[in-house]
Residue, then its C-alpha position, 0 to 999 in steps of 0.5 A: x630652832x633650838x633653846x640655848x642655855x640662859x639663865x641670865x635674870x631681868x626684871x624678875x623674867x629669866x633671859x635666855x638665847x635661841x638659835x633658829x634653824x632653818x628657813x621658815x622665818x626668812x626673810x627676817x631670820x636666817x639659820x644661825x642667827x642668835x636670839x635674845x629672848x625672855x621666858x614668861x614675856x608678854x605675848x601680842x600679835x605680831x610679837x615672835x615667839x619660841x614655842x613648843x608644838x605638841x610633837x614637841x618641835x621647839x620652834x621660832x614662830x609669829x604669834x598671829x592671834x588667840x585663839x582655843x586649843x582644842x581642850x579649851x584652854x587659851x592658845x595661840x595661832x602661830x605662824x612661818x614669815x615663809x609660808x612656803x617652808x617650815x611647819x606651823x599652825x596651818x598643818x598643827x593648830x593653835x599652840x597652848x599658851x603655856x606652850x609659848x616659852x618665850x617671846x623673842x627681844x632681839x637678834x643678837x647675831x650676826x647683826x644686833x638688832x631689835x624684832 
């Protein structure tokens, strides 16, 4: 998964596109499909989220529930919708909640529709 540029504003939160790579979001996700998103969004389980793992992999994930990072501060544990392919929480742990970039709104293509 890859930030594009986005520097459209609402609402007082930056907007901005993501491209997923990859198939560990399938069946929902496919590689290439284009991702509305909104910096600083509200994170809840279930919610999709882009967010940044600390080798510094920039990835589309579920977020699944808070927990602690291994300093303490609150993060959160992150998940593929394909568990069979992709890297997430499972093989790196919880993800800093200041590591969440993004929450995911919509796809935007190939077909438009809210997630």
């Amino acid at each position: 998964m890859g930030p594009d540029a986005g520097g459209a504003r609402g609402r007082g939160r930056r907007l901005g596109l993501a491209v997923v790579t990859g198939d560990s979001m399938l069946p929902g996700l496919r590689s290439g499909d284009r991702l509305l998103v909104v910096h600083g969004g509200r994170v809840s389980p279930g919610r999709l989220v882009v967010a940044r793992f600390p080798d510094g992999t920039v990835a589309v994930k579920r977020a699944v529930e808070r927990r602690t990072a291994r300093d303490g501060s609150p993060a959160w544990w992150l998940l593929s919708d394909n568990p069979d392919r992709g890297v997430d929480s499972r093989h790196r742990g919880p993800v800093r909640e200041s590591e969440v970039l993004a929450v995911v709104r919509a796809r935007l293509w190939p077909m438009p529709r809210l997630v």
